[in-house]
C-alpha positions in Angstrom: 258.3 46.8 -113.3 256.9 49.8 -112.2 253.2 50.5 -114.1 254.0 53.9 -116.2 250.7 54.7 -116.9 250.5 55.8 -112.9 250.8 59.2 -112.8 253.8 60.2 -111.2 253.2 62.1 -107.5 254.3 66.1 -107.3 258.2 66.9 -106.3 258.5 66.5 -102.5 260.9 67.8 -100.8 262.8 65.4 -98.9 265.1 65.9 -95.7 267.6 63.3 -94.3 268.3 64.4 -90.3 271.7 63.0 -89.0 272.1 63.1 -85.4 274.3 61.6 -82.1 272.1 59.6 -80.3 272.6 59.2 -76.5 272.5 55.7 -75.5 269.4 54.6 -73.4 267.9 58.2 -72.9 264.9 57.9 -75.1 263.8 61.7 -73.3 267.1 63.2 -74.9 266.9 61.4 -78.3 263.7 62.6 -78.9 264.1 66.0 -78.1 266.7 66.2 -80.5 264.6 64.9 -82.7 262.0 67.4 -82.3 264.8 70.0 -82.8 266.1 68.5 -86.2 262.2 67.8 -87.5 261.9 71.4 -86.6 264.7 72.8 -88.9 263.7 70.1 -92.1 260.2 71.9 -91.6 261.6 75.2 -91.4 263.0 74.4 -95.0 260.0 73.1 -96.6 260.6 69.2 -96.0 257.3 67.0 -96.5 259.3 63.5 -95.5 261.7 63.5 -92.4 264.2 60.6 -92.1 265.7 60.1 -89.4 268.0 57.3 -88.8 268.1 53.7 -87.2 267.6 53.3 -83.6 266.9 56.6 -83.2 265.0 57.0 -80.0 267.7 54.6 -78.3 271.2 54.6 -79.3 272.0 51.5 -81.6 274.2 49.6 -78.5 271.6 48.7 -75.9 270.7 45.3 -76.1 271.4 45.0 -72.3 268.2 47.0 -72.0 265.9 46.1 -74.3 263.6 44.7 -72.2 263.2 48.0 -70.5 263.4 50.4 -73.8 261.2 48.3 -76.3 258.3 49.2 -76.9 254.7 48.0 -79.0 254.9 50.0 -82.0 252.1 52.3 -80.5 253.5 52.4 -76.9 254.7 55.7 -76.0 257.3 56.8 -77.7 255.1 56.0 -81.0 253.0 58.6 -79.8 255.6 60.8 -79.1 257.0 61.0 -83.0 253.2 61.0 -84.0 252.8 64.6 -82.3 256.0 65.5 -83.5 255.0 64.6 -87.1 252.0 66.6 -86.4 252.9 69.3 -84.8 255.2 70.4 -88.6 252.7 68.6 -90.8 255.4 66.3 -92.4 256.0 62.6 -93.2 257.9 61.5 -90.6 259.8 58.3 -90.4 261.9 56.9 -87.5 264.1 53.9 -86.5 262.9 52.1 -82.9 263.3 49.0 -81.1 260.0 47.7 -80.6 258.6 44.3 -79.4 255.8 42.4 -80.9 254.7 38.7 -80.3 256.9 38.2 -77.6 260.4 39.2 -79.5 262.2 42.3 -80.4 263.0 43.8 -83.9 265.2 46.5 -85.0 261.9 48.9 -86.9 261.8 51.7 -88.7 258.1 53.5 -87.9 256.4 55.9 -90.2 253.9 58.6 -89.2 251.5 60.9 -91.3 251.2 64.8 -91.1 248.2 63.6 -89.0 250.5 62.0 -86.4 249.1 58.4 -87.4 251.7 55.4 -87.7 250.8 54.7 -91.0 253.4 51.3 -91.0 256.0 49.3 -89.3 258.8 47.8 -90.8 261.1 45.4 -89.4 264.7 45.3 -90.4 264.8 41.7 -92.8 268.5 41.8 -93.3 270.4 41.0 -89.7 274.2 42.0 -89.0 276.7 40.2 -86.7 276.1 40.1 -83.2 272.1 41.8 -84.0 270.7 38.3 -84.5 271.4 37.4 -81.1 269.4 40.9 -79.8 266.3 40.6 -82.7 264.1 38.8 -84.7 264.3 39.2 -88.3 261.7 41.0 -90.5 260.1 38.6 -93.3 258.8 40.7 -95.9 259.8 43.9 -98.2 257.9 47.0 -97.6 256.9 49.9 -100.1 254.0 52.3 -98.7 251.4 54.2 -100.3 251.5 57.4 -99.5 249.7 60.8 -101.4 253.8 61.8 -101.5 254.9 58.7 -102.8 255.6 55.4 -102.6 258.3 54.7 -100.4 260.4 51.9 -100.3 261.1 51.0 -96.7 264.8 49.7 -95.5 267.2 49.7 -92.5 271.0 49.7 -92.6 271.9 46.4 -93.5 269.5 45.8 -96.0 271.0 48.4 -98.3 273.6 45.9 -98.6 271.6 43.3 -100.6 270.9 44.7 -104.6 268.4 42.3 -104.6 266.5 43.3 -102.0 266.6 46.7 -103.4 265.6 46.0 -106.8 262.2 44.0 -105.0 261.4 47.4 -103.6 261.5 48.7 -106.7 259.5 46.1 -108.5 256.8 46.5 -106.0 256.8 50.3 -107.2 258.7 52.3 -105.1 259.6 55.9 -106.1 262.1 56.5 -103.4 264.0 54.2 -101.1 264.3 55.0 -97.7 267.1 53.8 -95.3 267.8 54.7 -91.5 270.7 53.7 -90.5 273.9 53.4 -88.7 276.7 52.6 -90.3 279.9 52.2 -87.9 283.6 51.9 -87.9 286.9 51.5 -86.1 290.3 52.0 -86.9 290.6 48.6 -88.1 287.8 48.7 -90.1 288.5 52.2 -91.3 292.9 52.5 -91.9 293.1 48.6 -92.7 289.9 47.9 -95.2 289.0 52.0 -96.1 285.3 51.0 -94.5 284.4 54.5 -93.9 282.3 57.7 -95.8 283.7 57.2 -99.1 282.3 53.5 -99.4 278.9 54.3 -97.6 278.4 57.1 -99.7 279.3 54.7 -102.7 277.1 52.2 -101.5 273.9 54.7 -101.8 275.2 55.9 -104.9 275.0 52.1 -106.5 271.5 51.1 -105.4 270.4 54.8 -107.1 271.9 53.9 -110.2 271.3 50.3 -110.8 267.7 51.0 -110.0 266.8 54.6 -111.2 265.4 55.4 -108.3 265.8 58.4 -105.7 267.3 57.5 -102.5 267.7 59.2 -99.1 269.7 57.3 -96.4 270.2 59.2 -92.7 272.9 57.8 -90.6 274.4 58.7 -86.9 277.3 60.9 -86.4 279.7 60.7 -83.5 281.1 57.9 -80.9 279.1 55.5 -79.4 280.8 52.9 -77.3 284.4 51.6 -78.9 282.6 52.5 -82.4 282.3 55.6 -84.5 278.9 56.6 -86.4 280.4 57.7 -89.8 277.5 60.3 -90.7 277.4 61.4 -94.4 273.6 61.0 -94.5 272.7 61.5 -98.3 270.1 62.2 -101.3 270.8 60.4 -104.3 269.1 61.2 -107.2 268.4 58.3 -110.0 271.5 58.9 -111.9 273.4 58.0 -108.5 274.5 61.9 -108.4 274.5 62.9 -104.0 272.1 65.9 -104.2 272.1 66.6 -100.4 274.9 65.4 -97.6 275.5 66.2 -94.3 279.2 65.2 -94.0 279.7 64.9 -90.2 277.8 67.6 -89.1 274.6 67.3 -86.9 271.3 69.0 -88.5 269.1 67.9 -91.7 270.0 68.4 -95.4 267.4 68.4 -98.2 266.2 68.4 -101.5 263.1 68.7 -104.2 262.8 65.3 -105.3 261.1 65.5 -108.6 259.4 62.5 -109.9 259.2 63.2 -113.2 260.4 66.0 -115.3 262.2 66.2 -118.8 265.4 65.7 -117.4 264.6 62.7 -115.4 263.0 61.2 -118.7 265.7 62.0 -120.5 268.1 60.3 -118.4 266.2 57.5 -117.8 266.0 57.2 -121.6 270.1 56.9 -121.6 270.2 54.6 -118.7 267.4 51.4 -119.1 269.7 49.3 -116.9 266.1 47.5 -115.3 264.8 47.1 -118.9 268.6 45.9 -120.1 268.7 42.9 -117.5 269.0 39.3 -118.6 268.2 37.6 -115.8 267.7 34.3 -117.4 271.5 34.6 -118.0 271.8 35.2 -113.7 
């Protein structure tokens, strides 16, 4: 459980960026990039998400070898100067490569333009585990804004995995990701923006804990990005989305207030668990 006699950090305003990513054209992804870290700033934003395999397109693994790269290789420095250049919190999903194998990441960069940490994506889906490694431990960084609690797509799936983040302290889970469907998928089993949303919405609640997830929008290969990059606040209410539109959507994410208290005061579903029943 979270220590409450830590003084919560000051409100932050958050922006989730939701973009169509060109497949293998790193120079186009991160220009729009720069253009949507550009508009969060414009409206006050302090942390940038953007979402998973941002600077490559998520269907490449034909070409990893050639768009890979050590987590302060080029591209790192790249987002660095954009983080810079608009004085925000910037976080980003990359392939990278480290000790000879390849991992689906998600990199985070000061106002400074320093990484300040790699994660790598623990939770592996379908055909992925064939293209990366696997990360092997939960991340929450310390940050003057925050703690954040670090994930990538998949790993939203997993409540338990969630709820470690939030043991370890995290005031605000982070997810880049990008969730896909088909009509199969979407007519047949309803896997689509209402159930993503959802999804977001649950790990808020069960956990009282702000959330931001940024997703792609648009086709890529025989798949469709669904989009609907959110903010959840702690009761699981969606304070920010993006629906299918490209741009950035934000919020004041306010750590502690009255309200907050008193909701959190209604809803003690951590403090309420039994776990030696489960």
């Amino acid at each position: 459980m979270t220590d409450k006699t830590v003084s919560a950090p000051a409100p932050l305003q958050v922006s989730v960026a939701q973009m169509h990513c060109v497949p293998g054209d790193v120079e186009a992804n991160l220009g729009i990039t720069a253009h949507l870290v550009a508009l969060a700033a414009q409206e006050g934003a302090g942390l940038v998400v953007l979402p998973e395999m941002a600077t490559t397109g998520y269907f490449i693994s034909d070409r990893l070898d050639e768009l890979a790269e050590e987590e302060d290789g080029p591209v790192s420095s790249r987002l660095g100067e954009i983080a810079k250049r608009h004085g925000v919190y910037l976080v980003v999903g990359a392939p990278i490569r480290a000790e000879g194998a390849y991992y689906d990441a998600q990199l985070m960069f000061s106002p400074d333009g320093t990484r300040i940490a790699t994660y790598r994506k623990a939770h592996l889906f379908s055909a992925e585990r064939e293209w990366f490694s696997a990360g092997d431990a939960p991340m929450v960084v310390e940050t003057p804004v925050g703690r954040i609690g670090m994930t990538v797509c998949y790993d939203l799936i997993f409540p338990e995995y969630v709820r470690k983040l939030v043991d370890m302290g995290a005031d605000l889970v982070i997810n880049s990701t990008n969730w896909i469907t088909d009509g199969f998928q979407r007519h047949r089993w309803g896997w689509d923006a209402p159930t993503v949303t959802a999804l977001a919405q649950t790990r808020a609640l069960e956990n009282g804990v702000w959330l931001a997830m940024s997703c792609c929008v648009g086709p890529e290969w025989q798949f469709d990005s669904i989009g609907h990059s959110c903010i959840v606040a702690p009761s699981g209410k969606v304070v920010a989305s993006l629906g299918r539109s490209v741009g950035a959507a934000s919020h004041e994410v306010v750590f502690e207030d009255e309200d907050l208290d008193r909701w959190r005061a209604i809803a003690t579903y951590r403090a309420d668990r039994r776990p030696e029943l489960y």
